[in-house]
C-alpha positions as CSV (number, residue, x, y, z in Angstrom):
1,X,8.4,60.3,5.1
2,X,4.5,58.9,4.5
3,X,5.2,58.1,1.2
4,X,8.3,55.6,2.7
5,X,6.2,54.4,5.1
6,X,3.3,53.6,2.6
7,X,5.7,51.6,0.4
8,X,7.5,49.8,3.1
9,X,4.0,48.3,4.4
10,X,3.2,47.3,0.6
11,X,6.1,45.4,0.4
12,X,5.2,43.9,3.6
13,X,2.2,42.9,2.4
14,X,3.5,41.4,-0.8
15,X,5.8,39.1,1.3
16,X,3.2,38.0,3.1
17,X,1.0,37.0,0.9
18,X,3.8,35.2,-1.0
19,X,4.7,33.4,2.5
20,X,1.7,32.0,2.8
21,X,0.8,31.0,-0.6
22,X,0.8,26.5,-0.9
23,X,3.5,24.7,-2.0
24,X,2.8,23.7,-5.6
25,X,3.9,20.2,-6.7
26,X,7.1,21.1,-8.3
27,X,8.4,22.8,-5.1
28,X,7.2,20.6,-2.4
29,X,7.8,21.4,1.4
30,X,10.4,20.0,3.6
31,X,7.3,18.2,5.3
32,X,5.8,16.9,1.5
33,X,9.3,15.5,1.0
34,X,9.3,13.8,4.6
35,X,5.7,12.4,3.6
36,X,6.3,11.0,0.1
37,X,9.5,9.6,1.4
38,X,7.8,7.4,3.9
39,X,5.1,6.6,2.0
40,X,7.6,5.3,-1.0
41,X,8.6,3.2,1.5
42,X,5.5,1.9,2.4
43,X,4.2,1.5,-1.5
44,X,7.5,-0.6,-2.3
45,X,6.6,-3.0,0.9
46,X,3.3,-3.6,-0.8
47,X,5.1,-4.1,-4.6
48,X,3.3,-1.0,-6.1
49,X,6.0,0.1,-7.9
50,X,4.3,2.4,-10.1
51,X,3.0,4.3,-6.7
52,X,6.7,4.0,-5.1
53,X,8.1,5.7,-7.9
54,X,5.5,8.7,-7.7
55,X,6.3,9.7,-4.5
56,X,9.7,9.1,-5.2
57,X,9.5,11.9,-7.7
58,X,8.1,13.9,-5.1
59,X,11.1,13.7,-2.4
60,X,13.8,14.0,-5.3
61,X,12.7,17.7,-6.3
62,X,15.1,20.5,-5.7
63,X,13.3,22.2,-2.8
64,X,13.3,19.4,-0.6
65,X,16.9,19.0,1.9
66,X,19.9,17.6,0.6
67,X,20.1,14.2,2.2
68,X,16.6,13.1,1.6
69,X,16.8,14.1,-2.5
70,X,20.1,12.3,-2.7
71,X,18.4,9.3,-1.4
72,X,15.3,9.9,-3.3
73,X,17.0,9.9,-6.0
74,X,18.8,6.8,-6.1
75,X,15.8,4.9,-5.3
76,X,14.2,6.4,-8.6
77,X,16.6,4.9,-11.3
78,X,16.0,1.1,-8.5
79,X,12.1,1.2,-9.2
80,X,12.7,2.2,-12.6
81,X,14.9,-1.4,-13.1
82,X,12.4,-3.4,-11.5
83,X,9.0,-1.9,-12.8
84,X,8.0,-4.3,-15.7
85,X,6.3,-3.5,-18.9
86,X,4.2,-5.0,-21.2
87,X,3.0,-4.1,-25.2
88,X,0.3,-5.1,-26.2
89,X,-0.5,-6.1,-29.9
90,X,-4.2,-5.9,-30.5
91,X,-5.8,-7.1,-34.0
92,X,-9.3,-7.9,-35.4
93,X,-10.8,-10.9,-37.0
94,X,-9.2,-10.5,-40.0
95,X,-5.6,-10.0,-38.5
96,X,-5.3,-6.1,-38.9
97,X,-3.7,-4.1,-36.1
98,X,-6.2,-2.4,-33.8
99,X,-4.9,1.0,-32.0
100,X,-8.5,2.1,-31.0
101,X,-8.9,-0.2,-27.8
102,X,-9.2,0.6,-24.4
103,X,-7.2,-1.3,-21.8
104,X,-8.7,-2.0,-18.0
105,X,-6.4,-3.0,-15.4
106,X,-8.7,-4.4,-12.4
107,X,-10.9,-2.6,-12.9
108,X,-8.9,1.0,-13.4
109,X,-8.7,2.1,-17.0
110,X,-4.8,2.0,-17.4
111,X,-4.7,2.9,-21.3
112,X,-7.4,4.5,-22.9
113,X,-6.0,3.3,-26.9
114,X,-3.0,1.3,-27.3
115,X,-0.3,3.1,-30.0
116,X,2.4,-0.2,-29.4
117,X,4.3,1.5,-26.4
118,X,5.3,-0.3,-23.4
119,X,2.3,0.1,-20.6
120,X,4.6,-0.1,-16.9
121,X,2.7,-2.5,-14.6
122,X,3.0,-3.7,-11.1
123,X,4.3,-6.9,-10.4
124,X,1.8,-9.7,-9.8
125,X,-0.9,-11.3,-11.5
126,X,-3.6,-8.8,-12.9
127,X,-6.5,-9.2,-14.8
128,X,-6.9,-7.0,-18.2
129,X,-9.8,-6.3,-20.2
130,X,-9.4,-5.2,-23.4
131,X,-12.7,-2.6,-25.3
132,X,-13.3,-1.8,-28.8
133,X,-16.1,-0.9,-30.9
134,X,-18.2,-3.3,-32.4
135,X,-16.9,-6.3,-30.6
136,X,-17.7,-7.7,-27.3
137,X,-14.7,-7.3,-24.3
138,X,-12.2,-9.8,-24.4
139,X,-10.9,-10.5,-20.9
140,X,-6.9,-12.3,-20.2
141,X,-5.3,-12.8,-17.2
142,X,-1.2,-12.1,-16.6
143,X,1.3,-12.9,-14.3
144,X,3.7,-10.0,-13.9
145,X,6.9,-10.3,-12.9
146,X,9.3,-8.0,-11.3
147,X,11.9,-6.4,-13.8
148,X,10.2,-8.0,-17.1
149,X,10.8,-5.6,-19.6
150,X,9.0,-5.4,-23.1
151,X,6.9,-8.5,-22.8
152,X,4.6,-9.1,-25.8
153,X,1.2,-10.2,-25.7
154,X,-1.2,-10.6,-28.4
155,X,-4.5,-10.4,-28.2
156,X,-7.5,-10.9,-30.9
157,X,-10.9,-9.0,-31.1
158,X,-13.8,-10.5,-32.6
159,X,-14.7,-14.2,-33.7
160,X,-12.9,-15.3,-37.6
161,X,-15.9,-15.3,-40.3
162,X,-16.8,-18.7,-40.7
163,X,-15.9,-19.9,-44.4
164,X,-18.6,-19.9,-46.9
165,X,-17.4,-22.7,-49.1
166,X,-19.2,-25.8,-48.3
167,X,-17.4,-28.9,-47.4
168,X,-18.1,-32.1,-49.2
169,X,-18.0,-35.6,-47.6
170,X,-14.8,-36.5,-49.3
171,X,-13.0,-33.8,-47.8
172,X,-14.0,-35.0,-44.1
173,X,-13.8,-38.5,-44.7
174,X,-11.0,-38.6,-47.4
175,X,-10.9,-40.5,-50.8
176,X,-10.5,-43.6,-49.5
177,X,-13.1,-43.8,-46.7
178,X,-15.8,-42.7,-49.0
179,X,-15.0,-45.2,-51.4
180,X,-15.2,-47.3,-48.9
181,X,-19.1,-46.1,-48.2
182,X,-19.7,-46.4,-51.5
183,X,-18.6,-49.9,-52.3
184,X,-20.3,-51.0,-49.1
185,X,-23.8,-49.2,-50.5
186,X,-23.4,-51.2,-53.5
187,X,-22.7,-54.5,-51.7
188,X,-25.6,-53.9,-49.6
189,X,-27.6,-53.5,-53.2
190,X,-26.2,-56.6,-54.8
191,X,-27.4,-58.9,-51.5
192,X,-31.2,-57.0,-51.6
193,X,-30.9,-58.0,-55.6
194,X,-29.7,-61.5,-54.8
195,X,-32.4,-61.8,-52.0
196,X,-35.1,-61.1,-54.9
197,X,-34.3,-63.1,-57.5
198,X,-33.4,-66.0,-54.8
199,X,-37.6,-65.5,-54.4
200,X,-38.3,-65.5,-57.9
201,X,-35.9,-68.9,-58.4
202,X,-37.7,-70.6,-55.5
203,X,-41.2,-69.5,-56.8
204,X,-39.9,-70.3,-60.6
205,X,-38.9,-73.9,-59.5
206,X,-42.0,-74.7,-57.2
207,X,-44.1,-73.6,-60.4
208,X,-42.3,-75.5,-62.5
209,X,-42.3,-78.8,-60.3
210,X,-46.0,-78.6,-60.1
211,X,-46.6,-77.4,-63.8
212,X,-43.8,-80.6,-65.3
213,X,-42.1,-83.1,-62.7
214,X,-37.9,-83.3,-63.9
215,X,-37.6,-85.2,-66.8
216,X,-41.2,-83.3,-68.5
217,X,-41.0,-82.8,-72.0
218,X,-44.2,-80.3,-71.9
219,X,-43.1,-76.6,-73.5
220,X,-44.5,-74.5,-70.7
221,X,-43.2,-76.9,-68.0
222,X,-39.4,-76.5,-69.5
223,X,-39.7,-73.0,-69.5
224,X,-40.5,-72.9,-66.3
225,X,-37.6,-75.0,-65.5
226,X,-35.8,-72.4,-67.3
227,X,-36.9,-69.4,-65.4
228,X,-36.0,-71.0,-62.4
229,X,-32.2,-71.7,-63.5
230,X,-31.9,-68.0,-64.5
231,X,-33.6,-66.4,-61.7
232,X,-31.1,-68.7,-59.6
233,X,-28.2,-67.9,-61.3
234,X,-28.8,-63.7,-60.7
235,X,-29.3,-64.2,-57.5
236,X,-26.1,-66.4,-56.7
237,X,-24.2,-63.6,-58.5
238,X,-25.3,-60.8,-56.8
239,X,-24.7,-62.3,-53.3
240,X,-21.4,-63.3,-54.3
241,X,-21.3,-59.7,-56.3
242,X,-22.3,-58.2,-52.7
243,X,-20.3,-60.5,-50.6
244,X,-17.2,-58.6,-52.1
245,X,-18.2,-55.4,-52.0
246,X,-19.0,-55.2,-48.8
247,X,-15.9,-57.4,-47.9
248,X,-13.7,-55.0,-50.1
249,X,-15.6,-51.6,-48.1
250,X,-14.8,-52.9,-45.1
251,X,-11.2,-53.3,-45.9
252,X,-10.9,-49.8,-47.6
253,X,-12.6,-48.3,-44.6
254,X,-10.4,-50.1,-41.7
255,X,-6.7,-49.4,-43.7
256,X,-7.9,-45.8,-45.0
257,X,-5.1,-42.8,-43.7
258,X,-5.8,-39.1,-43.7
259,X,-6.6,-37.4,-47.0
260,X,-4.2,-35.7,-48.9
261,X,-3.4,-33.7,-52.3
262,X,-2.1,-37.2,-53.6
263,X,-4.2,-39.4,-52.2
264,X,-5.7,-42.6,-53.4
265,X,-8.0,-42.8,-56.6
266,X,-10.6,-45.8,-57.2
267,X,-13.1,-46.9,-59.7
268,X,-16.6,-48.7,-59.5
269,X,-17.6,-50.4,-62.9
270,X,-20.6,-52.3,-63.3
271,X,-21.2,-54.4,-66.6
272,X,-23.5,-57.7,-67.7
273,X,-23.0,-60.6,-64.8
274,X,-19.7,-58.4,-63.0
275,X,-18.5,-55.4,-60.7
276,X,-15.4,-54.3,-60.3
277,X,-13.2,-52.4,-58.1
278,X,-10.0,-50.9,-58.7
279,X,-7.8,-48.6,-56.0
280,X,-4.6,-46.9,-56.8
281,X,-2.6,-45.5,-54.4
């Protein structure tokens, strides 16, 4: 009889312990189903969807009554419709895919490396920053919207290496613009030459009036006549020579188009008493 007595109160015992042990989260109480149930509501008022759906999870398990699971329930597969998502597609400089880059959600880490799943957000605009070694944050701001599924975004980590290869004045002014500098250099040259000799004539012919009036038939007096007449006729060359150049640059300049692969060619040539310019486009 004591030993039936002494196992009766052990199993007592047992059950009450067992009675009073917590609900754990996959059996909630009838009052944790009540709770998240209201609180659901409350989260889906506010548009956190993500939330809504958590508690909804909670109110749908087996253990809480009938009526409030059933509902539960069917409110699960509704936030699951309207929660969007959102991949992200993260690459370097260079354009390699990046996997190793941890994603902030306003401030609340929300992945901590992206492996090109779909990341559920909450609807609304949110601002994302985006980590990863060796680079500095990039920060981009979304507008969510309700039910948008799959939405692509790419986003690029670090600055492009600036190119080495130097770039030459034809290539930012194009073929025909820097021909255009060119011919206009060498028109300004031929009016400084013209501007000389013009000098030299003047001085030639003032030398020679004093040295042999017109008409003189002294040696040194005739070749300073001479002097003059060549000096002169440089000078009235390489102003007209100029004239044209700088004419011709100006023209070349104002009707020049972008560059291309086929673009205009053009040749300078310089030769006794001429200068010549040729363009072919």
């Amino acid at each position: 009889m004591k030993r039936r007595r002494l196992v009766v109160s052990v199993a007592l015992a047992v059950s009450a312990v067992l009675s009073s042990r917590p609900a754990v989260a996959a059996d909630p109480t009838t009052a944790e189903c009540l709770a998240a149930s209201e609180a659901s509501l409350k989260s889906g008022n506010e548009h956190r969807l993500r939330k809504e759906r958590s508690e909804l999870l909670v109110c749908a398990a087996a253990s809480c009554p009938a009526d409030i699971r059933q509902e539960c329930t069917r409110r699960v597969d509704e936030v699951n419709t309207a929660i969007p998502t959102i991949i992200f597609e993260t690459k370097d400089a260079s354009g390699n895919d990046l996997s190793a880059v941890k994603v902030s959600m306003d401030g609340q880490v929300l992945a901590e490396r992206l492996e090109g799943s779909a990341l559920s957000i909450d609807p609304g605009a949110h601002t994302f920053v985006f980590e990863t070694a060796g680079q500095a944050p990039v920060t981009k701001q979304f507008v969510i919207r309700e039910s948008q599924k799959n939405r692509h975004e790419a986003i690029r980590l670090g600055s492009p290496a600036a190119s080495s290869t130097p770039t030459t004045a034809s290539t930012e002014l194009g073929t025909q613009k820097t021909v255009a500098i060119v011919a206009g250099g060498v028109g300004v040259v031929g009016i400084a030459v013209g501007s000389v000799f013009g000098f030299v004539a003047m001085a030639r012919k003032n030398d020679a009036e004093s040295a042999c009036p017109a008409d003189c038939s002294d040696q040194r007096g005739m070749n300073l006549w001479q002097d003059a007449g060549r000096a002169g006729n440089v000078s009235t060359a390489a102003f007209i020579a100029g004239g044209v150049m700088l004419a011709g640059g100006a023209a070349l300049w104002l009707t020049a188009k972008p560059d291309s692969n086929h673009g205009p060619t053009a040749m300078i040539g310089m030769g006794p008493g001429s200068i010549q310019l040729k363009a072919v486009w």
